[in-house]
C-alpha positions, 0 to 999 in steps of 0.5 A, spaced: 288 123 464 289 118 459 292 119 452 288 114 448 287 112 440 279 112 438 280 104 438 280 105 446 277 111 449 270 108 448 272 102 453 275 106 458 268 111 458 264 105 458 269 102 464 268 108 467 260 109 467 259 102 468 252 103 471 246 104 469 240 110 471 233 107 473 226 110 474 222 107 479 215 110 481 216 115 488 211 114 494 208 118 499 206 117 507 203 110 508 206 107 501 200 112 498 202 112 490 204 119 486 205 120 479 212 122 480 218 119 479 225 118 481 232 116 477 237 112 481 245 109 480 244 101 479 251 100 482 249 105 490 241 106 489 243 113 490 238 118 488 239 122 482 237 129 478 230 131 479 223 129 479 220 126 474 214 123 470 211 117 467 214 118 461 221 121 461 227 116 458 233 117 461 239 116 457 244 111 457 251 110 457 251 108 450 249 115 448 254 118 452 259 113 448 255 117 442 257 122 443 264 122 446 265 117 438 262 123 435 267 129 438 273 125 437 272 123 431 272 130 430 280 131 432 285 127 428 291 122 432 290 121 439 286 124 445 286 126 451 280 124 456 276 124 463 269 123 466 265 125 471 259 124 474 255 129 477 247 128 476 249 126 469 255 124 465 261 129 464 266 126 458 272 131 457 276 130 451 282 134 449 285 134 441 293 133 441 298 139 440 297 140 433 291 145 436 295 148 441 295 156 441 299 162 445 299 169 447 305 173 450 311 171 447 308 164 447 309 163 455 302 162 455 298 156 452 291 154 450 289 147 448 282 146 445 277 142 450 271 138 448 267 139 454 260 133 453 255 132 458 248 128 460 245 132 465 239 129 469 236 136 471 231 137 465 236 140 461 239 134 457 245 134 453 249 139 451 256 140 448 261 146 449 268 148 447 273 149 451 280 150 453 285 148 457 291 153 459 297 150 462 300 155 466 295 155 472 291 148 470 285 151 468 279 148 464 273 153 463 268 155 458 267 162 454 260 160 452 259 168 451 265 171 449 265 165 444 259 165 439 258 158 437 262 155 443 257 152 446 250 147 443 244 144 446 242 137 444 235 134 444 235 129 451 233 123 447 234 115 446 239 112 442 243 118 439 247 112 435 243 112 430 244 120 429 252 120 429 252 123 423 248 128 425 253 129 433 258 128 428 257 134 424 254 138 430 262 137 433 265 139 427 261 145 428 264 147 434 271 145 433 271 150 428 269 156 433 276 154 436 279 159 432 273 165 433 275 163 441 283 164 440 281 170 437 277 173 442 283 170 447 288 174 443 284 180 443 282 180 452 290 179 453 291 186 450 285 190 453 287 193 459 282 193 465 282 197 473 284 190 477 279 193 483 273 195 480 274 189 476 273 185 483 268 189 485 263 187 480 265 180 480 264 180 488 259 185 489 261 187 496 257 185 502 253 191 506 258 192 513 265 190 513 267 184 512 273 181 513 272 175 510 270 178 503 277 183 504 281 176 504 278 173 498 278 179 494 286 179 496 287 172 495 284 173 487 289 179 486 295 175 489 293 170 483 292 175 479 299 177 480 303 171 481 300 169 474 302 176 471 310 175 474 310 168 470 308 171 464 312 177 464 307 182 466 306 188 469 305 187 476 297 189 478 298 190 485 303 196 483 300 198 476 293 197 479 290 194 472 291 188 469 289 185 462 281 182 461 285 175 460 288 175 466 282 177 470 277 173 468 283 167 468 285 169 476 278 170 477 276 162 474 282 160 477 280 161 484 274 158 483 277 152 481 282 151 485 283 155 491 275 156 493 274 149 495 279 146 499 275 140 501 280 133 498 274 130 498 272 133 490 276 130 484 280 136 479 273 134 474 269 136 480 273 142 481 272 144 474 264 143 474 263 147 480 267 153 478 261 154 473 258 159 478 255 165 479 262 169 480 265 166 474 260 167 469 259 175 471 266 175 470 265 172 463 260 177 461 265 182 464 270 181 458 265 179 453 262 186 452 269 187 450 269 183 444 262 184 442 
């Protein structure tokens, strides 16, 4: 990750997504014409997003440097970013420490992200305000738990032209930072059952499994060894645990410990995370705070 001035994130997203994304018509057998087509890298020929017709536009890089130039221009000094291509562009973007929070006697931090994606799959483009938490490398989203934290934007061409629009839309959601801070302070303080807790994220399989049992051990020892960091009660003692620390255990091991493969970037790893055990985990504690 680069620590960079306005002047120079632009650059190195550019740099980084130096290619473009092209439609060409998709035949049948016996070069038999369709009217489907497909979206393909110009830098590997590789096939990318879904299916689509004559009349889809596929957006550009310079859409994506849009709205990467209206997020940052939301946040004062330097930024922080990353990219990542995944079926579409995916651009990070982190704030300085000004904006930086804490909970238990300030032994656990949260940095504010902007999480900015171009998608390929038909959803477009969306935006969503997340956060960074240093004691174990998580980035994740809270998009129910914090209203306001996550935005669709219309897929069209040439989103420079409505910077002032993208601009305000940023300003938006940085402004739910301190609604999400909130609801983060509220979770550390409402104590819930580590076991059912578990079992609702990881709904247990018909017949023993051994395989499930080790999974659902390896969360807890997350769970506790994040809880002895912070001062905590043990959980595998206690048998409860605050509803921060659960969704965090839960998503922390989604992000890096579900996957071993040394073939996926940490930005991968984050993007994969967004799973189905994730976000059960988030409605869990959403419900909380409603």
């Amino acid at each position: 990750m680069t620590t960079i001035s306005l002047d120079n994130v632009l650059d190195t997203v550019a740099t980084d997504f130096d290619y473009s994304i092209n439609k060409f018509p998709l035949f049948g057998p016996d070069n038999m014409p369709t009217d489907a087509y497909g979206l393909f890298r110009s830098d590997n020929s590789k096939h990318i997003g879904r299916v689509c017709a004559k009349g889809y536009v596929p957006h550009t890089t310079d859409d994506v440097l849009a709205l990467t130039e209206a997020a940052c221009n939301v946040f004062e000094g330097e930024v922080r970013v990353r990219t990542h291509f995944d079926n579409g562009h995916y651009v990070d973007i982190t704030p300085s420490n000004e904006n930086r929070i804490s909970i238990y006697d300030g032994k656990d931090s949260m940095f504010p992200r902007f999480m900015v994606n171009g998608s390929y799959n038909g959803r477009g483009f969306s935006a969503t305000l997340g956060y960074y938490r240093d004691l174990c490398k998580n980035l994740a989203m809270m998009r129910k738990a914090s209203e306001g934290s996550h935005v669709s934007l219309r897929h069209s061409s040439n989103l420079r032209s409505r910077m002032d629009d993208l601009i305000e839309t940023f300003s938006t959601l940085k402004e739910s930072w301190q609604t999400m801070s909130g609801v983060i302070t509220e979770l550390s303080e409402i104590p819930l059952n580590v076991e059912r807790f578990m079992r609702e994220v990881y709904p247990e399989p018909d017949g023993k499994s051994t395989r499930y049992e080790n999974k659902i051990a390896k969360v807890v020892r997350r769970l506790a060894k994040e809880s002895y960091r912070l001062g905590q009660p043990d959980p595998m003692q206690t048998r409860e645990a605050s509803a921060w620390l659960l969704f965090n255990a839960v998503q922390g091991y989604e992000q890096h410990d579900s996957t071993r493969s040394k073939s996926i970037t940490d930005f991968g790893r984050v993007v994969k995370a967004e799973n189905t055990f994730t976000r059960c985990a988030e409605s869990i504690v959403s419900r909380l705070v409603a």
